[in-house]
C-alpha positions as CSV (number, residue, x, y, z in Angstrom):
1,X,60.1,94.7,211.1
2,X,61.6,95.3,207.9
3,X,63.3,92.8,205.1
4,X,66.7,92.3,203.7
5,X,66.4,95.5,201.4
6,X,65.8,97.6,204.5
7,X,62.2,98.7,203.7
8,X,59.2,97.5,205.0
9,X,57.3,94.4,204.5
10,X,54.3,95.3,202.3
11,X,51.0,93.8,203.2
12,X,48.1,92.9,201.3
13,X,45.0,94.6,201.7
14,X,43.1,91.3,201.6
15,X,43.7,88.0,202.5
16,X,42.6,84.2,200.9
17,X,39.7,84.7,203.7
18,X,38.4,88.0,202.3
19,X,38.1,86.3,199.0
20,X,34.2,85.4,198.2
21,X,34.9,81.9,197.4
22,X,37.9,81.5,199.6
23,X,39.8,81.5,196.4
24,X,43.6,83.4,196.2
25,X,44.4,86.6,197.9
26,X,42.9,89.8,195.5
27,X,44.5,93.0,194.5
28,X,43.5,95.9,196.6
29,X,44.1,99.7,196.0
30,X,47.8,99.4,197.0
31,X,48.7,96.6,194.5
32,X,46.8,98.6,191.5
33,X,48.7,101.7,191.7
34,X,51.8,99.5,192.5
35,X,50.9,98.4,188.7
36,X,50.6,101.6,187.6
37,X,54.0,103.0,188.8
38,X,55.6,99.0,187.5
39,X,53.7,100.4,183.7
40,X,55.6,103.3,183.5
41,X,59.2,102.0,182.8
42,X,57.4,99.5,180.5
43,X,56.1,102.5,178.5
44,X,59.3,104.1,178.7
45,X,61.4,101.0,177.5
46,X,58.9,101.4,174.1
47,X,59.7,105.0,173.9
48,X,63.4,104.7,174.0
49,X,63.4,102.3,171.4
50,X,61.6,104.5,168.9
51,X,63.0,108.6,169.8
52,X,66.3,108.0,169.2
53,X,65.9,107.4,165.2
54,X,64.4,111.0,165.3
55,X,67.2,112.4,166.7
56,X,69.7,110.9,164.3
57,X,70.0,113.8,162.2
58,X,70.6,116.4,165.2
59,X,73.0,113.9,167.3
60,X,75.2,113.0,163.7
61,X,75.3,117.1,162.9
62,X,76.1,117.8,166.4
63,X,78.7,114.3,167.4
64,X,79.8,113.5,163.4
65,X,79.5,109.5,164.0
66,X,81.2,107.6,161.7
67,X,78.7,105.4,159.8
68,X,79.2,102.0,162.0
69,X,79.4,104.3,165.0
70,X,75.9,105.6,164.2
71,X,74.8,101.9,163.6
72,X,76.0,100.9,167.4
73,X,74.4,103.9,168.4
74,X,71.0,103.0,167.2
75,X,71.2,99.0,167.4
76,X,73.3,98.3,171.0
77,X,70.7,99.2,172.7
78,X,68.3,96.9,171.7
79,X,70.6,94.3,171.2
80,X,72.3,94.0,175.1
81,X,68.2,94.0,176.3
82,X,67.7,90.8,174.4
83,X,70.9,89.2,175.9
84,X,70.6,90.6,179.4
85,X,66.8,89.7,179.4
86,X,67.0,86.3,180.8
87,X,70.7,86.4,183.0
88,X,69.0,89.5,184.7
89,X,65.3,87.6,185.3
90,X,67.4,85.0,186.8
91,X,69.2,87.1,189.0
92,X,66.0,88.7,190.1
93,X,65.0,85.4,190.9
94,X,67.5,85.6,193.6
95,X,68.5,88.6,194.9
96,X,64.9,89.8,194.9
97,X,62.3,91.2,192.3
98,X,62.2,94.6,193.5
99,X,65.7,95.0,194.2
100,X,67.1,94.6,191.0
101,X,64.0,97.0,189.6
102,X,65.1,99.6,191.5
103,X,69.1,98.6,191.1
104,X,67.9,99.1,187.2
105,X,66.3,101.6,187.8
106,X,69.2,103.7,189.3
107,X,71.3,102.3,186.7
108,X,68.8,103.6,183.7
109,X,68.3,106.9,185.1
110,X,72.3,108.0,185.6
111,X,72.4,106.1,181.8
112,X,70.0,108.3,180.3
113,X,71.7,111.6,181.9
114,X,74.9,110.6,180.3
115,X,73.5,110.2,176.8
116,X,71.6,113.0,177.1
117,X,74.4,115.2,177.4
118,X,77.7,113.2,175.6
119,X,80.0,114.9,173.9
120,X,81.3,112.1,171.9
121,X,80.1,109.1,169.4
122,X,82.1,106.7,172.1
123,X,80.3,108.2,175.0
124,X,76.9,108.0,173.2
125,X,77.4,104.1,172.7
126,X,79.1,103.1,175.5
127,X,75.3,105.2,177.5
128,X,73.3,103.1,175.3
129,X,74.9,100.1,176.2
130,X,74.4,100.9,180.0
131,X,70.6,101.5,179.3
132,X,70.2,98.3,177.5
133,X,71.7,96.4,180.2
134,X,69.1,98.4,183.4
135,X,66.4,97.7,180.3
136,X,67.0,94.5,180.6
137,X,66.3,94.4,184.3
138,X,63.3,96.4,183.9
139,X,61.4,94.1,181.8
140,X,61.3,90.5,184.0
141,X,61.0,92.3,187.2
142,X,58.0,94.5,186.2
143,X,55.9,91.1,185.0
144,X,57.4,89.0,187.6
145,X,56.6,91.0,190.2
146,X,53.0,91.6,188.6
147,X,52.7,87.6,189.2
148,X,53.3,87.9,192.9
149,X,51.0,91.0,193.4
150,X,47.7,89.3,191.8
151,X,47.1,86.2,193.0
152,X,43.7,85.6,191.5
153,X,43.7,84.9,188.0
154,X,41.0,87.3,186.3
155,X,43.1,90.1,188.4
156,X,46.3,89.0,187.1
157,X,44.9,89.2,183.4
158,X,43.5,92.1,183.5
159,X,46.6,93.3,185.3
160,X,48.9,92.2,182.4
161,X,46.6,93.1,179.3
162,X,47.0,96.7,180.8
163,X,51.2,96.2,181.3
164,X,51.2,95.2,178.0
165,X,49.2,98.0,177.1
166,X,52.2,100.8,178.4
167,X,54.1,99.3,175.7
168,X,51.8,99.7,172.7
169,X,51.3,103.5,174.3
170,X,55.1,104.0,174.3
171,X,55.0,102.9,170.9
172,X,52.8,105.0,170.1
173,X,53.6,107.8,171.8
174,X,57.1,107.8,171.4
175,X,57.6,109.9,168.1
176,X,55.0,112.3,168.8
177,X,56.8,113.0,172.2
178,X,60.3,113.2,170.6
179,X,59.6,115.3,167.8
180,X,58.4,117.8,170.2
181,X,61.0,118.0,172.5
182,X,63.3,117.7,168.9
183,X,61.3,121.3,168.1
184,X,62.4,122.8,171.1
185,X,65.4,121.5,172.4
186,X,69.1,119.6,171.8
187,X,68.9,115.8,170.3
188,X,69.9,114.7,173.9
189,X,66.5,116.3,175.8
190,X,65.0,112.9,174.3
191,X,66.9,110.8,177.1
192,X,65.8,112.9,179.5
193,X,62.4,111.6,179.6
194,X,63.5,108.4,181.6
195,X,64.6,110.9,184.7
196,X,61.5,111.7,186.3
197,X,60.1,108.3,185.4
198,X,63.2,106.5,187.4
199,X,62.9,109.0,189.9
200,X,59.1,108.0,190.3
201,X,59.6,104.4,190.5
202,X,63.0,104.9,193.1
203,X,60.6,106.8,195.4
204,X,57.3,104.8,194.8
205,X,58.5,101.2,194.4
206,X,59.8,100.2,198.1
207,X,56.4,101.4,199.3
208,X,54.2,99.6,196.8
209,X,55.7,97.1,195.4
210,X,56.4,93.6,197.3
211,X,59.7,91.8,197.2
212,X,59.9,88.2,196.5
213,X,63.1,86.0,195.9
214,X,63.3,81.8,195.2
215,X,64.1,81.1,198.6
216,X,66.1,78.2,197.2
217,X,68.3,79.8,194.6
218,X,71.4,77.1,194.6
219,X,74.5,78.6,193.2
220,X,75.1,81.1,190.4
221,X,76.5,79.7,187.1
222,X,78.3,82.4,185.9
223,X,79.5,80.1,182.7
224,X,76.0,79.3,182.1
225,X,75.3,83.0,182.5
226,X,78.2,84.4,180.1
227,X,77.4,81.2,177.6
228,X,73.6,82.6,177.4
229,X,74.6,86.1,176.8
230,X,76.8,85.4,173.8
231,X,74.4,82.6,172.6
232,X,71.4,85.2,172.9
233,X,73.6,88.3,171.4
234,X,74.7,86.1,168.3
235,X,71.6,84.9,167.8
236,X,69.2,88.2,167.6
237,X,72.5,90.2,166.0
238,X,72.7,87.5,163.1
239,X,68.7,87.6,162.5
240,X,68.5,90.9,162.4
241,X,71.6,91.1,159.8
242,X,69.1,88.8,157.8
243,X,66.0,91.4,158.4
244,X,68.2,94.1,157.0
245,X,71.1,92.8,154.5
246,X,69.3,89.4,153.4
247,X,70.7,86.4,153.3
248,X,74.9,86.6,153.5
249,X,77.1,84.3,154.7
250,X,78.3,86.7,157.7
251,X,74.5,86.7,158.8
252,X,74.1,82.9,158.3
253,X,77.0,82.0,159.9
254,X,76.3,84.3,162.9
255,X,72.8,82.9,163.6
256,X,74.4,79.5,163.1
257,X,76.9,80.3,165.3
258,X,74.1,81.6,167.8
259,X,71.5,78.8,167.5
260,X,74.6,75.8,168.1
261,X,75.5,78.3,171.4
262,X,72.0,77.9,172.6
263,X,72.4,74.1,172.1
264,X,75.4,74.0,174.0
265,X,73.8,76.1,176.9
266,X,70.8,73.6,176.7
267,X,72.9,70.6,177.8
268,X,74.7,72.4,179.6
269,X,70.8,73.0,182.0
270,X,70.4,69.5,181.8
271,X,73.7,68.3,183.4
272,X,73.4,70.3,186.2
273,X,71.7,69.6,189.6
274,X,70.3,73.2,190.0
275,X,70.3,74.6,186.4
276,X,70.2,78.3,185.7
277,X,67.1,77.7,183.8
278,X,64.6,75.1,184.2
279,X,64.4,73.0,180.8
280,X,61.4,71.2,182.4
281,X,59.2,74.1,182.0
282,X,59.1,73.8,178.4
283,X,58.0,70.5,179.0
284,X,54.4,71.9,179.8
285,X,52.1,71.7,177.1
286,X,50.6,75.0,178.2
287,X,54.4,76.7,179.1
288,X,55.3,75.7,175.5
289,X,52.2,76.3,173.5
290,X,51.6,80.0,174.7
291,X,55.6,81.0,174.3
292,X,55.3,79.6,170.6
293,X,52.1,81.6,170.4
294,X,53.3,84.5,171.3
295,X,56.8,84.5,169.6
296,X,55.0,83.6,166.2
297,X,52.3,86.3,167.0
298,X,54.7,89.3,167.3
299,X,56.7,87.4,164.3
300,X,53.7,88.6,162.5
301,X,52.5,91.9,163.9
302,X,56.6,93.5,163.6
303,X,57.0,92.3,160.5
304,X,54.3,93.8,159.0
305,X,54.2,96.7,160.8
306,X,57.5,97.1,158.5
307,X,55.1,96.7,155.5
308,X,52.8,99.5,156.7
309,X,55.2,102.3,157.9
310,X,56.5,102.1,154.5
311,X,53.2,102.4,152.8
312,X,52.3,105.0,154.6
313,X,55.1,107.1,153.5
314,X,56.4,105.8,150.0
315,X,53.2,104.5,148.6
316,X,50.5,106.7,150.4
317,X,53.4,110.3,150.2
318,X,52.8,110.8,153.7
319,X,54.8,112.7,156.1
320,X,56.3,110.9,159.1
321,X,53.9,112.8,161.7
322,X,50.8,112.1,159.7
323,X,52.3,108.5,159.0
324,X,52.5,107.9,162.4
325,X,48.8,109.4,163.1
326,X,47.3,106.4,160.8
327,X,49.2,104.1,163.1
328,X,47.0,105.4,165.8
329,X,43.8,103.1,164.6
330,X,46.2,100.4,165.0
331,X,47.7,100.9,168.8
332,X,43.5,101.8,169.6
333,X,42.2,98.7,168.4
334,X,45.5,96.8,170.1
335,X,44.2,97.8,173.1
336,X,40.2,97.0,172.7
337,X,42.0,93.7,171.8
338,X,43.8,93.3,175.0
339,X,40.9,94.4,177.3
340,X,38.3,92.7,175.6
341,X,40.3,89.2,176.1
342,X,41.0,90.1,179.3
343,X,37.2,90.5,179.7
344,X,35.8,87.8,177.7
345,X,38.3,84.7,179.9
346,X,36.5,85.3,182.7
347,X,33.8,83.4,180.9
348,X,35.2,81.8,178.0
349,X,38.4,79.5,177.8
350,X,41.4,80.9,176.3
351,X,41.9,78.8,173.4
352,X,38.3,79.7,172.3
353,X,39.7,83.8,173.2
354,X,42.4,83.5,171.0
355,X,41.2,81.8,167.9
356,X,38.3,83.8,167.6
357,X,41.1,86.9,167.3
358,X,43.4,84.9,165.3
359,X,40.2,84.6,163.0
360,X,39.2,88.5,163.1
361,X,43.2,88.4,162.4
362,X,43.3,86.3,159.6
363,X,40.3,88.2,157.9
364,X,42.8,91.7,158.8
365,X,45.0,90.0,156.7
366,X,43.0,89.0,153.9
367,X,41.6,92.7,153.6
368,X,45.2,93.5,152.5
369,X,45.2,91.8,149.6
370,X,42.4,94.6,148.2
371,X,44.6,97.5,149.0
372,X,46.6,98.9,145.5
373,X,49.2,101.2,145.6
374,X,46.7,104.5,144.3
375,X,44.1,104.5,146.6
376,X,44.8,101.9,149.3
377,X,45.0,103.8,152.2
378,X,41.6,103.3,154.0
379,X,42.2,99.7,153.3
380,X,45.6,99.0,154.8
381,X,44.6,101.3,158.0
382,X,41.2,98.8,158.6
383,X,43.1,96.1,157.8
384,X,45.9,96.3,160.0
385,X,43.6,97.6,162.7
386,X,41.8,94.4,162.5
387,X,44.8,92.2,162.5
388,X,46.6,93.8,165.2
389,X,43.0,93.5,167.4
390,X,42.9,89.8,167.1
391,X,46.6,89.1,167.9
392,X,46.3,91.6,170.9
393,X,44.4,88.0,173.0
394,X,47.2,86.0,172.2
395,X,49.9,88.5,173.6
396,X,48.0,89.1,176.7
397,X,46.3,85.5,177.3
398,X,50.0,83.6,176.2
399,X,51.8,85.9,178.5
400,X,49.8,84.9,181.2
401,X,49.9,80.9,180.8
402,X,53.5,81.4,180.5
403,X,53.4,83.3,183.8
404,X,50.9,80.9,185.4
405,X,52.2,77.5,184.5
406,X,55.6,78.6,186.0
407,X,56.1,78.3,189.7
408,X,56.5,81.2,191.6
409,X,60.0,81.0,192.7
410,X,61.0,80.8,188.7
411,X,58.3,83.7,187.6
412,X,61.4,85.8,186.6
413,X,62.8,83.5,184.3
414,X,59.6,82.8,182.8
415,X,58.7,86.4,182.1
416,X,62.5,87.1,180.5
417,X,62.0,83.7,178.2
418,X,59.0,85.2,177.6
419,X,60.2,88.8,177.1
420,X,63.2,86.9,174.8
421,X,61.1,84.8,172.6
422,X,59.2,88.3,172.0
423,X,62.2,89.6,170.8
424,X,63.4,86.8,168.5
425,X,59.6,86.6,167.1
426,X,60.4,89.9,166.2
427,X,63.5,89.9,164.6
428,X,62.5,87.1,162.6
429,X,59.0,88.5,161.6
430,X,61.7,91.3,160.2
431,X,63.8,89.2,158.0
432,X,61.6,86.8,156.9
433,X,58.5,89.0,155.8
434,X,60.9,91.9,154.7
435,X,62.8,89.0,152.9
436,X,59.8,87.7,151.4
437,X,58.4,91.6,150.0
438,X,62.0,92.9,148.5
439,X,62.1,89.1,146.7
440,X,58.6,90.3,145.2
441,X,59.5,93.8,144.6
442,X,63.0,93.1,142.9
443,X,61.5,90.0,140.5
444,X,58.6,92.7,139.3
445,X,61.3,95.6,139.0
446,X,63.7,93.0,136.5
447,X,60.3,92.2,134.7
448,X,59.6,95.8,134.0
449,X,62.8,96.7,132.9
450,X,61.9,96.6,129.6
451,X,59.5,99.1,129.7
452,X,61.2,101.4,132.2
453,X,64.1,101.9,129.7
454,X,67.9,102.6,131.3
455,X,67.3,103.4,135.1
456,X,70.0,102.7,137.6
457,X,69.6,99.4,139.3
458,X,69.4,100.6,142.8
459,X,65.9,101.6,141.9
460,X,65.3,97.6,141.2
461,X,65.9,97.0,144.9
462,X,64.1,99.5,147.4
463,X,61.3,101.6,146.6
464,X,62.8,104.2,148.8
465,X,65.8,104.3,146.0
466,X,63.1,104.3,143.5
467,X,61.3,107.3,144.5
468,X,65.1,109.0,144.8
469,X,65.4,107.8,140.7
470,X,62.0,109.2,139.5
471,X,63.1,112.4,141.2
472,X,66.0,112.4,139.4
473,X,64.7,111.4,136.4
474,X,61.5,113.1,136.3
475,X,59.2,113.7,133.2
476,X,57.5,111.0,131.9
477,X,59.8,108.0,132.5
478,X,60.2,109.2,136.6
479,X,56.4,109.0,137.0
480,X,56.4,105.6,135.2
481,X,59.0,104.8,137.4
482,X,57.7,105.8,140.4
483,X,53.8,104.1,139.4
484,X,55.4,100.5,138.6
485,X,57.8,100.7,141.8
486,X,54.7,101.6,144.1
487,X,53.0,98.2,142.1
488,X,55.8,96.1,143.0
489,X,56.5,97.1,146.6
490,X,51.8,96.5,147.3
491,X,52.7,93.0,145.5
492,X,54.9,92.4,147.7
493,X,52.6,94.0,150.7
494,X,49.9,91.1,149.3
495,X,52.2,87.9,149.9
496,X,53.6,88.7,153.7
497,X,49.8,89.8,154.1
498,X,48.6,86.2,152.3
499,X,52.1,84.4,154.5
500,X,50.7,86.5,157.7
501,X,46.8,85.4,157.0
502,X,47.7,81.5,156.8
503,X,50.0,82.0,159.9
504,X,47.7,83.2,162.3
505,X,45.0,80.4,161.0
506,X,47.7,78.0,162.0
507,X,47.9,79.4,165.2
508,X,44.4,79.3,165.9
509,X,44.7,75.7,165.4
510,X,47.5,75.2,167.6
511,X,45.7,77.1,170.6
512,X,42.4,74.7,169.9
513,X,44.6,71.9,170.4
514,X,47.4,72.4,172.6
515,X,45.2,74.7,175.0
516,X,42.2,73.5,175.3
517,X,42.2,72.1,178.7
518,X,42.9,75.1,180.2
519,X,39.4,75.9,182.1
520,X,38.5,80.2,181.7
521,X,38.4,82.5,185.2
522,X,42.0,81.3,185.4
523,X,44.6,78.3,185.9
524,X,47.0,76.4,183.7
525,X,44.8,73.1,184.1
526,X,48.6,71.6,185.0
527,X,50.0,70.4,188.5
């Protein structure tokens, strides 16, 4: 007997019975290396996102992109995953989970063989388009279909903390891989990664991996679809204009624009009998609370993860392959965070896990403000490590309340909102924090211009231009330069660090409250 993808039905290895307490069905062999081959493409999703910037200099010698051409080339692919994320969970909600991962899958591996060997700036884009688009199909279906193959709670956990895991692995990875295949090979050798990966999961997936579908979809709403996608793609393109440019009236109109679209798509859910999305679910203390959790926790780990790639380099004079070793304490201690909580709610409830690691956060934080810009690199590497290990709980237990409190049938759309909000947390950890250190560094520069005598003024607004003066300028008033930029830009480290320490404090406080009831082992405490 087979179902409606043609393959056959998979079949747990245990039943409700086989449980000790007669609890929900567990996991067995075939659903754990199902989450290993569901990992991969979640790893690889984080590589993609960080290679290309390597290659920038071979593909621009090679293709000669104009400048916004090389700016679509590097941004459209991250920017059609965040507007595809929840159309596409939706969709998977009812055509079937693990046919549209293997539909995406298809589409990302003939995607990545036609980046990998364009021979024009067009070609590139329109490639990186297509792989932002099967991204965006990858994503809910890997954590949606993780919610249908672990029934019992602990399992479930443990099996997210260690999806979430492939990401901070790809992120890690993901230089190191591409600068070695950059050594050897063509700029385009670093899409090729993604082939044997798709090929993996297009092979493994219809034998491990279950399907599952609302089996009372309703009609599609393709207005509500299109609306989202523009709402969505405004939205993230105007915030991350703000991370970048600051504020301007194209970016504040744009997220404007973006936000009053999402408004519009909202009552647009609420006037319809079957809506696209269920606005009730944010209606759930527990739904809410963990979404907000997360979004604000990644708000604070990417945005200063901004602060300490450029420390490394401009501050500290490291290379980029030694930079990105000291980021390796950091993706370690991310994932002792994410096991340990995965560990520790067994026994303990989840709003006790995560503000004990908002408070080993918050302290990550603090540390920051003792790092100076001569001899501040043990500091910033321990105190990063420390923050990034106590927001690690809230990404892994918040994903999993947002998973849990959603029914089954709507899993899909609950991971992509998920996913989404991760993405806009993001964004905005970007522009504010980023907004908050160049405001620092540029008041500082202005203040020491008296003493730095006639330097251009580009070297008042980014260190990086800084360091590019003092060059220039050598001798005496370069390394003055050079010392008082490096001062401004570890001020400026010190207030996101000081806005970052308060944050998380306040999000401990909002998990005591708002999460609470939520018993450990498992469950939403809702029905």
């Amino acid at each position: 007997m087979t179902d409606d993808t043609g393959a056959p039905p998979v079949t747990r290895t245990r039943t409700a019975s086989d449980h000790p307490t007669g609890g929900p069905p567990r996991a067995g062999r075939k659903e754990w290396i199902g989450l290993a081959v569901l990992a991969l493409p979640a790893m690889l999703l984080m590589m993609d996102m960080t290679v290309l910037h390597l290659a920038v200099p071979q593909l621009t010698a090679d293709l000669a992109p104009s400048g916004t051409q090389l700016l679509w080339i590097t941004d459209i692919y991250g920017f059609l995953i965040a507007g595809f994320l929840i159309p596409m969970g939706v969709l998977g909600d009812r055509v079937g989970r693990r046919r549209l991962l293997l539909i995406g899958a298809a589409a990302f591996l003939v995607a990545s063989l036609l980046a990998a060997f364009s021979p024009t700036a067009e070609l590139l884009i329109l490639s990186r388009a297509l792989l932002g688009v099967a991204g965006a199909t990858l994503m809910p279906s890997t954590l949606a279909l993780i919610r249908n193959m672990f029934h019992d709670p602990a399992q479930r956990t443990f099996a997210i903390s260690l999806w979430m895991l492939s990401f901070m692995v790809g992120g890690a990875i993901g230089p190191l891989v591409g600068g070695a295949l950059l050594e050897h090979f063509w700029w385009g050798s670093v899409f090729l990664v993604g082939v044997p990966v798709m090929v993996l999961l297009l092979v493994a997936g219809p034998r491990l991996l279950p399907e599952y579908r609302d089996p009372a979809p309703g009609r599609v709403d393709l207005t509500s679809a299109a609306l989202l996608v523009v709402a969505i793609l405004t939205t993230v393109y105007g915030v991350k204009e703000l991370a970048f440019y600051g504020l301007g009236a194209a970016s504040v109109v744009t997220t404007l624009v973006g936000a009053g679209l999402l408004a519009v798509f909202a009552r647009r859910q609420r006037r319809r009998s079957v809506p696209m999305i269920d606005l009730t679910l944010f209606s759930r203390a527990s739904f809410s609370a963990s979404l907000a959790l997360v979004a604000l926790g990644t708000f604070a780990m990417m945005g200063f993860n901004l602060f300490v790639a450029q420390y490394l380099q401009l501050v500290a004079g490291l290379s980029p392959l030694t930079a990105g070793l000291w980021t390796l304490p950091g993706t370690v201690a991310g994932i002792v965070g994410a096991l340990g909580a995965a560990t520790a709610v067994r026994r303990v409830r989840p709003a006790f896990v995560m503000a004990t690691g908002l408070a080993v956060s918050s302290g990550g934080f603090a540390l920051l403000l003792l790092a100076d810009s001569a001899a501040g690199l043990p500091i910033v590497v321990l105190g990063s490590a420390a923050a990034f290990v106590g927001l690690s709980p809230v990404a892994v237990l918040g994903t999993d309340l947002v998973l849990s409190t959603a029914p089954p049938e709507r899993a899909g759309a609950a991971s992509a909102i998920s996913e989404t909000g991760n993405e806009l947390g993001g964004a905005l950890g970007l522009a504010v924090l980023g907004s908050i250190g160049s405001a620092v560094y540029r008041g500082l520069m202005v203040e020491s211009a008296p003493v730095l005598g006639d330097v251009p003024d580009a070297a008042t607004e980014t260190l990086g231009a800084a360091r590019a003066v003092a060059a220039d300028l050598g001798g005496d008033q370069g390394a003055l330069l050079l010392d008082t930029a490096r001062d401004a830009f570890t001020s400026g480290l010190h207030v996101a660090a000081a806005v970052c320490a308060v944050l998380v404090v306040a999000l401990g406080v909002v998990a005591l409250v708002t999460l609470r009831h939520v018993p450990a082992g498992g469950g939403t405490g809702e029905h």
